[in-house]
C-alpha positions as CSV (number, residue, x, y, z in Angstrom):
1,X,1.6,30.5,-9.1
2,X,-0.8,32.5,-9.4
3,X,-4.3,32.2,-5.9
4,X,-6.8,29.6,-8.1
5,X,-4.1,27.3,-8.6
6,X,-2.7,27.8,-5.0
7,X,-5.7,26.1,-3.4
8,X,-6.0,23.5,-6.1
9,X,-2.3,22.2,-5.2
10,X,-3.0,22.5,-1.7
11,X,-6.1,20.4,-1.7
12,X,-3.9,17.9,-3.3
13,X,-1.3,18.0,-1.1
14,X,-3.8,17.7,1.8
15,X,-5.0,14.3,0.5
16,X,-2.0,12.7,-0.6
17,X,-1.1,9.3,1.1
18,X,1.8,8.5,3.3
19,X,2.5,5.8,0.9
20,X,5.1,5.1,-1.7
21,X,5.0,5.5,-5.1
22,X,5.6,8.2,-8.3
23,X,4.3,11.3,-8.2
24,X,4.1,13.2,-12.2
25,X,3.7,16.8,-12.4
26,X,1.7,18.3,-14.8
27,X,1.9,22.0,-16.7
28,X,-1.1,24.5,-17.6
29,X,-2.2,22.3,-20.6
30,X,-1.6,18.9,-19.0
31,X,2.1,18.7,-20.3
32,X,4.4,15.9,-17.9
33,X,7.3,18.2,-16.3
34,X,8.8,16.2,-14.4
35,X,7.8,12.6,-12.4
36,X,9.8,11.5,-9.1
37,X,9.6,8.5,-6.6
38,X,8.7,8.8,-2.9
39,X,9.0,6.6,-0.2
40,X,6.3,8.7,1.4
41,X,4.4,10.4,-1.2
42,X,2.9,12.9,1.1
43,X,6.2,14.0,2.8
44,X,8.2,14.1,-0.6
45,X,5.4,15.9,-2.6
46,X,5.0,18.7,0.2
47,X,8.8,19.8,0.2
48,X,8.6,21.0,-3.2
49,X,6.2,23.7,-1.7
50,X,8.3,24.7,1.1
51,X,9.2,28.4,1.5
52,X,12.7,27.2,1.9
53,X,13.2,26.0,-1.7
54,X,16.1,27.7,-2.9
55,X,17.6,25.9,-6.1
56,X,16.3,27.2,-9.0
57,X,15.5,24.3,-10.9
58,X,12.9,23.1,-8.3
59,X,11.9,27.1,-7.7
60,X,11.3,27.0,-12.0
61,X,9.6,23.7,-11.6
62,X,7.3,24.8,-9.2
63,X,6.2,27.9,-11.2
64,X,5.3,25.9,-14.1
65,X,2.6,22.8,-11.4
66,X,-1.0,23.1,-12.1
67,X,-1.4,19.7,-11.0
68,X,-0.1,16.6,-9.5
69,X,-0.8,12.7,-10.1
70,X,0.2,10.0,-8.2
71,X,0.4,6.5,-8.9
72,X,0.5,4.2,-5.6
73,X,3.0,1.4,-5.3
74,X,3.6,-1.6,-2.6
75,X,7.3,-0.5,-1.8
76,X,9.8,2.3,-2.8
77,X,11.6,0.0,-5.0
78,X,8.8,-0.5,-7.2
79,X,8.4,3.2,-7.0
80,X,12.2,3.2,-8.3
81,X,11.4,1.0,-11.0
82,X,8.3,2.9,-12.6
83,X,9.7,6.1,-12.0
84,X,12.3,5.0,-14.6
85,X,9.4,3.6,-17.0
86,X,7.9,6.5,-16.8
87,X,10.8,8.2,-17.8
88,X,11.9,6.4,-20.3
89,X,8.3,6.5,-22.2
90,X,7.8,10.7,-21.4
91,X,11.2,12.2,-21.3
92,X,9.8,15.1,-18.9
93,X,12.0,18.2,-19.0
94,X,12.8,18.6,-15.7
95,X,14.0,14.9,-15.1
96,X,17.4,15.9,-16.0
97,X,19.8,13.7,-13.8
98,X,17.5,10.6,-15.1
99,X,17.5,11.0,-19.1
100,X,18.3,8.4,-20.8
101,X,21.7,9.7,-22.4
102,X,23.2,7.4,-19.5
103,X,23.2,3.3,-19.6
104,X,21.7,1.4,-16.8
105,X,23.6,0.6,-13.9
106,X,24.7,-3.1,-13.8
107,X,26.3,-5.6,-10.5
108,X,28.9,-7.3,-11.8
109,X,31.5,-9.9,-10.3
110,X,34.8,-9.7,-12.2
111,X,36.8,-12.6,-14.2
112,X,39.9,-11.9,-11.7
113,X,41.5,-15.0,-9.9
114,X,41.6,-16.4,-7.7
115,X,39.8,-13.3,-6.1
116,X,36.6,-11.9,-8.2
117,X,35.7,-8.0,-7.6
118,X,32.3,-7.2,-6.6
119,X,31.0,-3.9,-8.0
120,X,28.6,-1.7,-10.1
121,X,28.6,0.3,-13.0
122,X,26.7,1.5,-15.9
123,X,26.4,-0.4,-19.0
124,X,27.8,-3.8,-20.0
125,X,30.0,-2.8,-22.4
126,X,32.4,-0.3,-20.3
127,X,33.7,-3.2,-17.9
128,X,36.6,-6.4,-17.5
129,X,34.4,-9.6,-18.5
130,X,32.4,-11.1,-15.8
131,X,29.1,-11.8,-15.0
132,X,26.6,-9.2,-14.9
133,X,23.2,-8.8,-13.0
134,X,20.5,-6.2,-13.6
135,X,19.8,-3.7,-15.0
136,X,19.0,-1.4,-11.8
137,X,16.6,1.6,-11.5
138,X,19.2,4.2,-9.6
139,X,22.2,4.4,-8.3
140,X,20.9,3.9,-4.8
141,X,19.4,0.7,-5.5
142,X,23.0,-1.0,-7.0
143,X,24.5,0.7,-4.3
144,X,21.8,-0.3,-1.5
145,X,22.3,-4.1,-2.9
146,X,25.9,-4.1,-2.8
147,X,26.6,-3.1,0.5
148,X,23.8,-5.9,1.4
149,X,26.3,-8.3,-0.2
150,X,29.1,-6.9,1.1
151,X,27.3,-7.7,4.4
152,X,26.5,-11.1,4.0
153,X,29.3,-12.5,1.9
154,X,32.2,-9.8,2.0
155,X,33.5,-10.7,-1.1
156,X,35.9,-7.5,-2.0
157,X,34.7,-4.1,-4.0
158,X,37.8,-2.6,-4.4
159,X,40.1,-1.4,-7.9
160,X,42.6,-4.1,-9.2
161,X,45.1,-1.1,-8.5
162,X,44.0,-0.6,-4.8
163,X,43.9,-4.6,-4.3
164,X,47.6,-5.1,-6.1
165,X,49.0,-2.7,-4.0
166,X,47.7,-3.7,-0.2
167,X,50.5,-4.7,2.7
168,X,47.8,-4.6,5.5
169,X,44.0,-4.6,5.8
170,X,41.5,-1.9,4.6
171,X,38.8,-0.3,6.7
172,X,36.2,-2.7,4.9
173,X,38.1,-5.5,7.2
174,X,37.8,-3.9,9.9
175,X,34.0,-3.3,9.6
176,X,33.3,-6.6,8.2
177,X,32.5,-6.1,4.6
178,X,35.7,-8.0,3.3
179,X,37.8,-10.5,4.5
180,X,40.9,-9.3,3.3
181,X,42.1,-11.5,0.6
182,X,44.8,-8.8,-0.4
183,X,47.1,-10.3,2.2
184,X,45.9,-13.5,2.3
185,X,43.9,-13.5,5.2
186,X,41.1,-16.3,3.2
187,X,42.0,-18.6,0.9
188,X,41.3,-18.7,-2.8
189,X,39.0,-22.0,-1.4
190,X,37.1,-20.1,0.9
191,X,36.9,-16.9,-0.9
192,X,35.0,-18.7,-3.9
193,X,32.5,-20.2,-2.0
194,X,31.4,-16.4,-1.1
195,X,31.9,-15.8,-4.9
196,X,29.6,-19.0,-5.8
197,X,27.1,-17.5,-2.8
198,X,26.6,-14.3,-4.0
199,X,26.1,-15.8,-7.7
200,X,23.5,-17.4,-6.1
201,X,21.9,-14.7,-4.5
202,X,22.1,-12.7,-7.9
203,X,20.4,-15.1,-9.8
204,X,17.9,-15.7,-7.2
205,X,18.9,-19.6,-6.3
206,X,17.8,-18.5,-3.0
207,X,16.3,-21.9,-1.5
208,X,19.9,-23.5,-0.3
209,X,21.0,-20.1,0.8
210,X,18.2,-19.6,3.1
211,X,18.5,-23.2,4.4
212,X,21.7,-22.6,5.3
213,X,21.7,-18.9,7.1
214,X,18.4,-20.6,9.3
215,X,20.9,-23.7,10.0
216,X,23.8,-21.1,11.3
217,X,21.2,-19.0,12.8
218,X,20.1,-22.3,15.1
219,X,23.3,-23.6,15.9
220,X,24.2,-20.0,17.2
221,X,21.1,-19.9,19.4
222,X,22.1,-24.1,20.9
223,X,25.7,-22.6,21.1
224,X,24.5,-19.3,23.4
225,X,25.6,-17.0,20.7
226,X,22.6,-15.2,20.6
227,X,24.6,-11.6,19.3
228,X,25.4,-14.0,16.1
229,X,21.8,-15.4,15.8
230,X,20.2,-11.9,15.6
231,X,23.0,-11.1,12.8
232,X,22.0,-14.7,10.7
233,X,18.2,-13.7,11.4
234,X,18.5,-10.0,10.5
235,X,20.5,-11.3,7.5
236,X,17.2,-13.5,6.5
237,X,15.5,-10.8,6.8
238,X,17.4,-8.3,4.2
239,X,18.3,-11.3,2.0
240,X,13.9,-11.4,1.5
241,X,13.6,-8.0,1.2
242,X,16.0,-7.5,-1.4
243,X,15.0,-10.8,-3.6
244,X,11.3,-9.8,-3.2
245,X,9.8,-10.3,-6.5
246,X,9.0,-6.9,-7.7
247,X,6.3,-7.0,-10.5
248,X,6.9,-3.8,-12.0
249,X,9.9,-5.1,-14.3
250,X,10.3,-8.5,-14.0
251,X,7.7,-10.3,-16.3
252,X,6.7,-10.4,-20.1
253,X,3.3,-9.2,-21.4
254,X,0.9,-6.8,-22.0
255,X,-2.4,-5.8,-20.3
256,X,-4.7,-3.5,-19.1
257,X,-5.5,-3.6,-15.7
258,X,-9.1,-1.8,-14.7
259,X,-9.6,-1.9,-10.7
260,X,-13.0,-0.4,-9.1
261,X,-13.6,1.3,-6.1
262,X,-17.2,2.5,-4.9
263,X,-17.8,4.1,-1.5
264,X,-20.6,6.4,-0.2
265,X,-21.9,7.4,-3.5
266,X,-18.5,8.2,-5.5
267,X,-17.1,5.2,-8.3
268,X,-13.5,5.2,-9.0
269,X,-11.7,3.5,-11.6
270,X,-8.2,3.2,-11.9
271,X,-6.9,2.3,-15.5
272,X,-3.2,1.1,-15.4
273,X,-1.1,0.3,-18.4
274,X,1.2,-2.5,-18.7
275,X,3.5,-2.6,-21.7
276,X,6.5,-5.3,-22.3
277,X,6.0,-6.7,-18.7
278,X,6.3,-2.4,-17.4
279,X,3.7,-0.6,-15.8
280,X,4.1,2.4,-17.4
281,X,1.7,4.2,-15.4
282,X,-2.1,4.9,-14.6
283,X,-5.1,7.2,-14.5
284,X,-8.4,7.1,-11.8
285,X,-11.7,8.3,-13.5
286,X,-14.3,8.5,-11.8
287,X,-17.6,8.0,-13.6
288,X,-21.1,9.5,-13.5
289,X,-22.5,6.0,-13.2
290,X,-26.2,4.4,-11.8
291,X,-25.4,3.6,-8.4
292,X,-28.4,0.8,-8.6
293,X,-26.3,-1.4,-10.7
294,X,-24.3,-3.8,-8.9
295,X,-20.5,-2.7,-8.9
296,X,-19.6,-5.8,-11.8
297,X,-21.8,-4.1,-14.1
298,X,-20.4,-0.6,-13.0
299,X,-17.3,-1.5,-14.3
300,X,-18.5,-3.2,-17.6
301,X,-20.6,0.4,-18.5
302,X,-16.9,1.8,-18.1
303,X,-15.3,-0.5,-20.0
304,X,-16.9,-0.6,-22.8
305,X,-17.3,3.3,-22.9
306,X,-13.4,3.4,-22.0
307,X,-12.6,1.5,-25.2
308,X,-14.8,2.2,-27.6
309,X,-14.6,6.0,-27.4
310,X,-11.5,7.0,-25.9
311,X,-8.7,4.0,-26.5
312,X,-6.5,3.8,-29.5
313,X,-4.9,0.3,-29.2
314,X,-5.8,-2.5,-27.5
315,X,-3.9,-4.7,-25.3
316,X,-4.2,-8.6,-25.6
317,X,-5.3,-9.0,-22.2
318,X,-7.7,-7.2,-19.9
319,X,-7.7,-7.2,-15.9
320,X,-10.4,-6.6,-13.9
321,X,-11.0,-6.7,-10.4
322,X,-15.1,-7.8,-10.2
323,X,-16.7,-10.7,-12.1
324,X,-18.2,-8.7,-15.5
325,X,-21.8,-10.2,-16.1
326,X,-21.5,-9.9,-19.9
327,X,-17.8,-10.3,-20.4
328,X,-18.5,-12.7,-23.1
329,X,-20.2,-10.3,-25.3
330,X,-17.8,-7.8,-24.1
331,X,-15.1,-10.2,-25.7
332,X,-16.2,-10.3,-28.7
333,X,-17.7,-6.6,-29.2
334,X,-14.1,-5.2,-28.9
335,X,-12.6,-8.3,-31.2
336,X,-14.7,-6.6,-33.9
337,X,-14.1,-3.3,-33.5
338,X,-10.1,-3.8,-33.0
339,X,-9.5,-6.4,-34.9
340,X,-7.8,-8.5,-32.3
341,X,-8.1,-11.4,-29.8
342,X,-9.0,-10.0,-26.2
343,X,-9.2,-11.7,-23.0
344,X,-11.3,-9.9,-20.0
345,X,-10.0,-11.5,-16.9
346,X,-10.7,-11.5,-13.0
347,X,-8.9,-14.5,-11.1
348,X,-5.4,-14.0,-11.9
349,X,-2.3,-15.2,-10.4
350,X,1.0,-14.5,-10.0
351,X,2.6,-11.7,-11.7
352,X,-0.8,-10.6,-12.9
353,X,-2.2,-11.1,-9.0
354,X,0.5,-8.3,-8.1
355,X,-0.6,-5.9,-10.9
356,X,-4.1,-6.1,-9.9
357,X,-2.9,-5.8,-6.2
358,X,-1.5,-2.2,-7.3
359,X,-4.0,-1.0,-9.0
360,X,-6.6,-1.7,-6.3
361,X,-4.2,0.6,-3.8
362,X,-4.4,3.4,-6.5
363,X,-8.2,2.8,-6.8
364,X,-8.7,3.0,-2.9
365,X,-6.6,6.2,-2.8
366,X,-7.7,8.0,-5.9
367,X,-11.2,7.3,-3.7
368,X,-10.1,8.4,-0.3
369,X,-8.9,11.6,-1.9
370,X,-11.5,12.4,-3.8
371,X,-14.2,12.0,-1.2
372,X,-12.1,14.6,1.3
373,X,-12.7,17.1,-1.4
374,X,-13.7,20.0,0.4
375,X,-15.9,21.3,-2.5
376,X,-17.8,17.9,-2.6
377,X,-17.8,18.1,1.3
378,X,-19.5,21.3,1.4
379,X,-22.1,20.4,-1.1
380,X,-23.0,17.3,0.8
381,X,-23.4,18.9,4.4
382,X,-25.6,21.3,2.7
383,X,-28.0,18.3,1.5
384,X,-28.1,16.9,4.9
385,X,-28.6,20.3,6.6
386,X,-31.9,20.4,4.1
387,X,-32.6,17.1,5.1
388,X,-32.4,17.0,8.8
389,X,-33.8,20.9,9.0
390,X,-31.5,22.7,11.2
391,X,-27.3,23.6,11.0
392,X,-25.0,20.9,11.0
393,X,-21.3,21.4,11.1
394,X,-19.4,18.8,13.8
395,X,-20.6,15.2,13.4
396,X,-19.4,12.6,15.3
397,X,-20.2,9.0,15.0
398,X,-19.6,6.2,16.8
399,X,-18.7,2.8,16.2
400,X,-17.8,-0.9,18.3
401,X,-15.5,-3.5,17.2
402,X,-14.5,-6.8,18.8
403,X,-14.0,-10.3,17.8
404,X,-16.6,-12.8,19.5
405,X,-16.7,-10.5,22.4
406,X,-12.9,-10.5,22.7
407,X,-10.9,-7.0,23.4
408,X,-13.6,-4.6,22.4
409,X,-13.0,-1.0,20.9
410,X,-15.3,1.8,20.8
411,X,-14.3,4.3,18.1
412,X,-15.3,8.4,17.9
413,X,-15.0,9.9,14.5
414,X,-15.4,13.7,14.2
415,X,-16.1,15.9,10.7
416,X,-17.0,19.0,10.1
417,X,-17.5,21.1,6.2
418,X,-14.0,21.2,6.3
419,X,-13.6,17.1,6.2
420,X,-12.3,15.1,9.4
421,X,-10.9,16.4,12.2
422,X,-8.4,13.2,13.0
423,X,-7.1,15.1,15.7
424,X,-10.4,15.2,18.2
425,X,-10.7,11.3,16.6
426,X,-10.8,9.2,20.2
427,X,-10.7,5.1,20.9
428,X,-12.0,4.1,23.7
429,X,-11.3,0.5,25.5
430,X,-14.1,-1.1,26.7
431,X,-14.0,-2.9,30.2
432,X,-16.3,-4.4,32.7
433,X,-18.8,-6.0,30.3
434,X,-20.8,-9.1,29.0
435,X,-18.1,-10.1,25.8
436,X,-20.4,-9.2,23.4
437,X,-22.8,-7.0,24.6
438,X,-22.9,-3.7,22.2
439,X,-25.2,-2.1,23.9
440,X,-23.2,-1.3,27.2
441,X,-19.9,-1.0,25.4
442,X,-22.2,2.1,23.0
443,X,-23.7,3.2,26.5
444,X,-20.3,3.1,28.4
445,X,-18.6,5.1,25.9
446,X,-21.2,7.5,25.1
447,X,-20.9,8.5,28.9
448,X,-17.5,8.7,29.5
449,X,-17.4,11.0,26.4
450,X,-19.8,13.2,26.8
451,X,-19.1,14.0,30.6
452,X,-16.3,15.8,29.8
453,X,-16.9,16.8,25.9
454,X,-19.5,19.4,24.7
455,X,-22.1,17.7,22.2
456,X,-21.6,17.9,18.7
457,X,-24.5,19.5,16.1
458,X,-25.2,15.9,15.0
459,X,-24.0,12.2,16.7
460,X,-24.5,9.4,14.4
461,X,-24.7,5.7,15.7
462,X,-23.8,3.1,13.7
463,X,-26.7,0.5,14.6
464,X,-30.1,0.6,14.1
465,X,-32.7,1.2,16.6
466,X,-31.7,-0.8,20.0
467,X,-28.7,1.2,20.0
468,X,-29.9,4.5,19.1
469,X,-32.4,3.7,22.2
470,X,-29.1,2.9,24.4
471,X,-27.6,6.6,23.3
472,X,-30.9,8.3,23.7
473,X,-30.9,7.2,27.6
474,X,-27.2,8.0,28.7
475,X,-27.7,11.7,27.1
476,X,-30.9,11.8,29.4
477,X,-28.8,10.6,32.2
478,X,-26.7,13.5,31.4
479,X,-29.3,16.1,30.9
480,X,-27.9,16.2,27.1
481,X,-30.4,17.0,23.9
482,X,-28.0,16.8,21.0
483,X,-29.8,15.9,17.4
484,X,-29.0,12.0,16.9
485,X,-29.5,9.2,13.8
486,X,-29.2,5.7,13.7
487,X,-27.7,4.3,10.9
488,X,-28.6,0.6,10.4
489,X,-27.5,-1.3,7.3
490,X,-30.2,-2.8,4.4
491,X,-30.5,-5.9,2.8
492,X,-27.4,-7.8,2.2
493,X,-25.7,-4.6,4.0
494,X,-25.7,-3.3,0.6
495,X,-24.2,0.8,0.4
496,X,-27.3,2.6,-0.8
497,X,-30.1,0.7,1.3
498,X,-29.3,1.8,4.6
499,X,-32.0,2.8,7.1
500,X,-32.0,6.0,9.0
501,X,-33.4,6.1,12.7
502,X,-34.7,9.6,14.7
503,X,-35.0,9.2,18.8
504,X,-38.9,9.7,18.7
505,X,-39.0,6.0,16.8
506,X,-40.3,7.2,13.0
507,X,-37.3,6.3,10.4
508,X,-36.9,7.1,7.3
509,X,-34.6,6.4,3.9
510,X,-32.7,8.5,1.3
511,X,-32.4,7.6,-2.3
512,X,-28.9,5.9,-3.2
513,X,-27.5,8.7,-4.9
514,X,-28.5,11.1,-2.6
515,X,-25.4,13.2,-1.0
516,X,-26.6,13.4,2.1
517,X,-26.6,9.4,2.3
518,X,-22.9,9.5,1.2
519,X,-22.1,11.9,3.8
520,X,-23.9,9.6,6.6
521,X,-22.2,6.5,4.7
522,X,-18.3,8.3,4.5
523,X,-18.5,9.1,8.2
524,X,-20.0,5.5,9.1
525,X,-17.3,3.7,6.9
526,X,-14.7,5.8,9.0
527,X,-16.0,5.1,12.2
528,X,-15.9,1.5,11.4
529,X,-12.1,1.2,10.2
530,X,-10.6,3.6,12.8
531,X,-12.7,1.3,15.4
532,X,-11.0,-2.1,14.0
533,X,-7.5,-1.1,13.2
534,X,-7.5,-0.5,17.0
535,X,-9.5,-3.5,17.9
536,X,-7.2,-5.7,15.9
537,X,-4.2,-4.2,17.4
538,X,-5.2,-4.9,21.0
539,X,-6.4,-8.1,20.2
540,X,-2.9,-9.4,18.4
541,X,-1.3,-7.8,21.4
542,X,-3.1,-9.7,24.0
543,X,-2.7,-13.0,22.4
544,X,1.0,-12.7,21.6
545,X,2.9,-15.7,20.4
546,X,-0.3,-17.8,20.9
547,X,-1.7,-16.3,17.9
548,X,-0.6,-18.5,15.4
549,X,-1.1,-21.6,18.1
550,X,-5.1,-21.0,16.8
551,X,-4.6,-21.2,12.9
552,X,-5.6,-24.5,11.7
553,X,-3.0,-26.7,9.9
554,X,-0.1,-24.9,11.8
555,X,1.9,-27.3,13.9
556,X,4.5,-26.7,16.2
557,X,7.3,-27.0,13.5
558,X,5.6,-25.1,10.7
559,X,5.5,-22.4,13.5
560,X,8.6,-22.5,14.4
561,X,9.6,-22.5,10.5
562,X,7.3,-19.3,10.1
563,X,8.9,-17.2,13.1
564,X,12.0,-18.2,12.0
565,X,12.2,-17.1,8.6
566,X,10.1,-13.6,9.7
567,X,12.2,-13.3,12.6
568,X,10.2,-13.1,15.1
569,X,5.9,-12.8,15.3
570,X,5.9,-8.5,14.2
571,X,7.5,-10.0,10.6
572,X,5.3,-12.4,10.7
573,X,2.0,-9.8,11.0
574,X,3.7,-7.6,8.4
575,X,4.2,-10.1,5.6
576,X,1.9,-10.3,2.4
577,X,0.0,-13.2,1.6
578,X,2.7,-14.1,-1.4
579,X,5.0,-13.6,1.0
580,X,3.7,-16.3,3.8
581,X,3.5,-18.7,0.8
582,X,7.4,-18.8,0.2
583,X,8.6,-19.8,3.1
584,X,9.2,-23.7,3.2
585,X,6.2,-25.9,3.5
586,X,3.6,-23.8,3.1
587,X,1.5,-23.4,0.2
588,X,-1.0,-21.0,-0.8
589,X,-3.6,-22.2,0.6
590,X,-2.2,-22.4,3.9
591,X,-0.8,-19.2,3.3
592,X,-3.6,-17.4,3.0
593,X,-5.3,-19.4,5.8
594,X,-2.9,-17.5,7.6
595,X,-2.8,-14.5,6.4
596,X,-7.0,-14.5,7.0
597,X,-6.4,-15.3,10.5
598,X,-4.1,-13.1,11.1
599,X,-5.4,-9.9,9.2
600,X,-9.6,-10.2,9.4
């Protein structure tokens, strides 16, 4: 691979996400080689570029990159799933071990009596009759679900042959994945109620399942058996995981699903195809469009340039994630020119909820990645040095965060031209003040910093002129004269309209599109999520259990019934809103009550 292409990659790799999903990549002329899944795309992608690569498919692979896409996804078993889709529609060269001259992997319970086999293997047709469930992605997915079952229900996985010829107990007995019925050590009774259970948590008929696992789980706990409750509650737990609807395969239609991300100056778009109920993959764009416009007619100036210049088919259905001002006539435009009924929609539910939940992740990371771009970087520092007059390479800005006054955060953000600097990033815990009072948690942390830290070329405080005033006085204290701006927000804290204070009093604004206020706005935005990530964190922490005790409409039982099917308050914080709304006796409204509480 040849210098130019050398630092392309590795600005790629440098912005990747440590997030799962499919990674796909691409030859000198745009050609698919080969796509994989990651659990980490970040970690996965960067081991093909080790030094230590040795096998010489990867070695010929990796001759032949000149780019990498990635395609975000909510957990590495949807990764799994459109890996395969992907696959399956592309047929890249280098995905050898995954062409489709094998047949999926099926989970099948046997017609044997009075004690079914539980097992996996590929295609329906090359098995004893029984009933079969899938198809699955990999091999690792059958397998990971099997031993799951194995777990929970121990119903037996070995060969008629093994099983016929048993005097004494296998070392699945012993480690609790069977329960030995090839020397009688369950009845036929027994052992089909484990048969009808794992039927059941094949086909999903999970409701009575649950119910009874929380039942055993209880009467542990009243018994002192708290060694078996953890095993009923851990075995909620998987038993949620593993039934978790996954939208990637599961559902019938088609669509286009168009998600749009804007942030200091930059628009993406992420397009993402869905085809017989697949995603079959996606694309981010990102458009030379009129930052004035608001961000639903953004999206409709895409759209209709997307379709009627560049698209070929169109699906029945399009998703969007912004209200479209002129959808109507955006309807019936592209009836015309394809012939066909189209439907442009934004509230969704459901499975359409989840592929609009994906493609929003892609759009936010496509975004992230492209404004750490160290080409686009450059140019904009050079705008802002123009702008402010003098050399400006480390920025820090600063940033507080706190709820009501409650457990407030001060954040420090550092970037220089060659894009953040995470590790000087600092968060500071505020103490000794008024709940509430911004202007000594700014001053408090503006002197514990800079007593011990050399000033940067330009600080940036995120407030407008009180605060600025506040900074201006503790660097006097300190016999500090570092260049500083005050960044208050504009009308309807609208991106673009922003006001920029100096420390003699004059301020002053910058068009919307200008690259220096996308610089200012980037750092700003960062500031302002590394500040409440922390916040949020302490604040959860110091409330504890009692957290939920505040939602409204969340008795004592329906608490008890959430940290109960969670397992405890952590599952709780981790669960999605869908996921809140499928526990019993909860809705979605309540749900995402919840989930608002808990998460803004």
């Amino acid at each position: 691979m040849n210098e130019l292409y050398a630092d392309h990659i590795r600005a790629i790799l440098a912005t990747l996400p440590n997030l799962p999903g499919v990674y796909k990549m691409l030859g000198a002329e745009g050609e698919l080689l080969y796509v994989g899944k990651a659990k980490n795309l970040k970690n996965r992608v960067t081991t093909y570029f080790a030094k230590t690569v040795e096998h010489p498919k990867t070695r010929a692979l990796v001759a032949r990159i000149r780019n990498i896409e990635t395609l975000i996804t909510r957990s590495e078993t949807e990764a799994l799933l459109l890996e395969q889709n992907l696959i399956k529609e592309n047929k890249p060269p280098y995905n050898i071990m995954l062409r489709d001259d094998k047949s999926y992997l099926y989970i099948f319970i046997s017609a044997d009596q009075p004690y079914p086999r539980l097992a996996a293997g590929r295609g329906k047709r090359n098995h004893q009759e029984g009933k079969f469930f899938g198809p699955y992605p990999s091999a690792a997915a059958a397998r990971e679900v099997l031993v799951v079952m194995q777990k929970m229900f121990m119903v037996r996985s070995c060969e008629n042959a093994f099983f016929a010829q048993r005097k004494r107990p296998c070392l699945e007995y012993q480690i609790k994945r069977c329960r030995a019925p090839c020397v009688g050590l369950v009845s036929p009774e027994d052992y089909a109620v484990d048969v009808a259970n794992t039927i059941d948590f094949m086909k999903g008929n999970m409701s009575d399942l649950n119910q009874k696992l929380i039942s055993q789980m209880e009467h542990a706990a009243e018994e002192l058996d708290f060694e078996q409750a953890a095993l009923y509650r851990d075995q909620l737990g998987v038993l949620r995981e593993v039934q978790a609807h996954q939208s990637v395969y599961t559902v019938k239609g088609e669509a286009d699903i168009l998600a749009i991300a804007q942030q200091a100056g930059v628009v993406c778009v992420q397009v993402m195809n869905v085809r017989g109920g697949r995603v079959l993959g996606g694309k981010s764009f990102f458009p030379d469009l009129d930052m004035n416009d608001n961000i639903g007619e953004l999206l409709s100036e895409f759209l209709a340039s997307f379709y009627f210049q560049f698209a070929d088919e169109l699906p029945s259905e399009l998703i969007v994630n912004v209200e479209l001002p002129d959808k109507a006539a955006l309807e019936e435009a592209l009836q015309l020119e394809f012939k066909q009924k189209v439907t442009i929609k934004s509230r969704v539910r459901e499975n359409r909820a989840e592929w609009l939940e994906i493609a929003n992740m892609n759009a936010d990371g496509a975004l992230k990645a492209k404004l750490a771009n160290h080409i686009q970087l450059k140019e904009r520092f050079r705008v802002l040095q123009d702008v402010l007059g003098q050399p400006i390479d480390r920025i820090e800005c600063f940033d507080i965060s706190h709820t009501m006054g409650e457990s407030p955060i001060a954040s420090c953000v550092v970037f220089d031209q060659g894009g953040a600097r995470k590790r000087d990033y600092r968060q500071y815990a505020i103490t000794d003040i008024t709940g509430g009072d911004d202007y000594a948690a700014m001053a408090q942390v503006l002197e514990r910093r800079y007593k011990k830290q050399p000033v940067p070329d330009l600080m940036l405080i995120d407030g407008g002129k009180g605060q600025l005033n506040v900074a201006k006085a503790v660097m006097e204290k300190l016999d500090l004269h570092p260049l500083m701006i005050g960044v208050s927000k504009g009308e309807g804290r609208k991106p673009g309209l922003e006001t920029l204070h100096r420390i003699d009093g004059t301020f002053f604004q910058l068009e919307p599109d200008d690259k220096a206020l996308h610089l200012i706005q980037q750092i700003r935005d960062e500031a302002h999520r590394f500040a409440i990530t922390k916040h949020r964190a302490k604040r959860d922490k110091k409330r504890g259990g009692s957290v939920l005790e505040v939602i409204p409409g969340l008795g004592p039982k329906r608490r008890r019934d959430l940290l109960t099917h969670f397992g405890g308050i952590q599952g709780v914080l981790r669960a999605s809103e869908n996921e809140l709304a499928g526990v019993a006796g909860f809705g979605s409204s309540l749900a995402r009550i919840v989930y608002k509480v808990l998460h803004e």
